[in-house]
C-alpha positions as CSV (number, residue, x, y, z in Angstrom):
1,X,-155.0,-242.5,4.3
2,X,-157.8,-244.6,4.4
3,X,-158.0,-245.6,7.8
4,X,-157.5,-241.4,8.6
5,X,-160.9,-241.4,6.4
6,X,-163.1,-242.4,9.0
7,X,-162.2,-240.2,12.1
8,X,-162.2,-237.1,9.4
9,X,-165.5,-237.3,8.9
10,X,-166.3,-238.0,12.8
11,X,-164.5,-235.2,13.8
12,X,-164.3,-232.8,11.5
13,X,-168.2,-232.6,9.6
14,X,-170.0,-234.5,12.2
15,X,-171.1,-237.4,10.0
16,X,-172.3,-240.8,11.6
17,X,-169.7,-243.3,10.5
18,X,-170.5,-246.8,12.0
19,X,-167.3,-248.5,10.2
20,X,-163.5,-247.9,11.9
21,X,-160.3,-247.2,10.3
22,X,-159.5,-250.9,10.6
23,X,-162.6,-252.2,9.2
24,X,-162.9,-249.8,6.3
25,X,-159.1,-250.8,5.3
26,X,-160.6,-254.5,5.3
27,X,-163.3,-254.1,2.7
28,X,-161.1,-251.7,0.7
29,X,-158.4,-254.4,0.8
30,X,-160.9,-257.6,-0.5
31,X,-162.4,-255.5,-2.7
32,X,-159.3,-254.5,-4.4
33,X,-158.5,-257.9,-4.5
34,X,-161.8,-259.0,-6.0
35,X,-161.5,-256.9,-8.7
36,X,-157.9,-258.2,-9.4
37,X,-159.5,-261.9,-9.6
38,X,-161.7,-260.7,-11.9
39,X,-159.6,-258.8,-14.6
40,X,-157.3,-261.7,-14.2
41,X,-159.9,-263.7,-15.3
42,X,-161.4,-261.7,-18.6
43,X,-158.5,-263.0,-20.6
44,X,-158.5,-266.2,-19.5
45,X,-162.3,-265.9,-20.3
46,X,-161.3,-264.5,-23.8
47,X,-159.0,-266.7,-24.4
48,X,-161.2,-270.0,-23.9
49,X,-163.7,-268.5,-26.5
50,X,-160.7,-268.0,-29.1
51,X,-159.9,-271.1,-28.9
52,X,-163.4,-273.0,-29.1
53,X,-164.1,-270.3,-32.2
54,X,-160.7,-271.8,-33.9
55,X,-161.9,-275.8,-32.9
56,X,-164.9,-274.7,-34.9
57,X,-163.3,-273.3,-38.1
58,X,-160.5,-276.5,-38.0
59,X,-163.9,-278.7,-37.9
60,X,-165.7,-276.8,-40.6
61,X,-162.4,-276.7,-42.8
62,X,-162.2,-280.8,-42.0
63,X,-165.9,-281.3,-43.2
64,X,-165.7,-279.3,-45.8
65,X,-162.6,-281.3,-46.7
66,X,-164.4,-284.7,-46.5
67,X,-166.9,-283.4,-48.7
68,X,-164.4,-282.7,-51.4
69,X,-163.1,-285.8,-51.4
70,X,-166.2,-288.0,-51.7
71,X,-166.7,-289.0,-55.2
């Protein structure tokens, strides 16, 4: 369907369209896959930032700790 896009427009409302089928499928197909690299990387992303949030807390909980047991 995509590749039909260009030569619609051509033919049928008479509209400039520099790009072909093929090269139209191309930067559908990268950018599709661009966007897939980036959702795959938000959780990732999130995840990194849970875990340096919980380092903190353990650290805070171990000074907090060493505190208490100073006389």
């Amino acid at each position: 369907m995509i590749c039909l896009l260009p030569e619609i427009l051509i033919s049928d409302f008479a509209v400039p369209f520099t790009f072909g089928g093929t090269s139209l499928l191309i930067v559908v197909a990268v950018t599709m896959d661009t966007v897939g690299e980036i959702h795959s990387h938000l959780p990732a992303a999130k995840y990194e930032g849970l875990v340096e949030k919980a380092k903190r807390k353990d650290r805070r909980k171990e000074e907090q700790d060493e505190d208490r047991e100073e006389p």
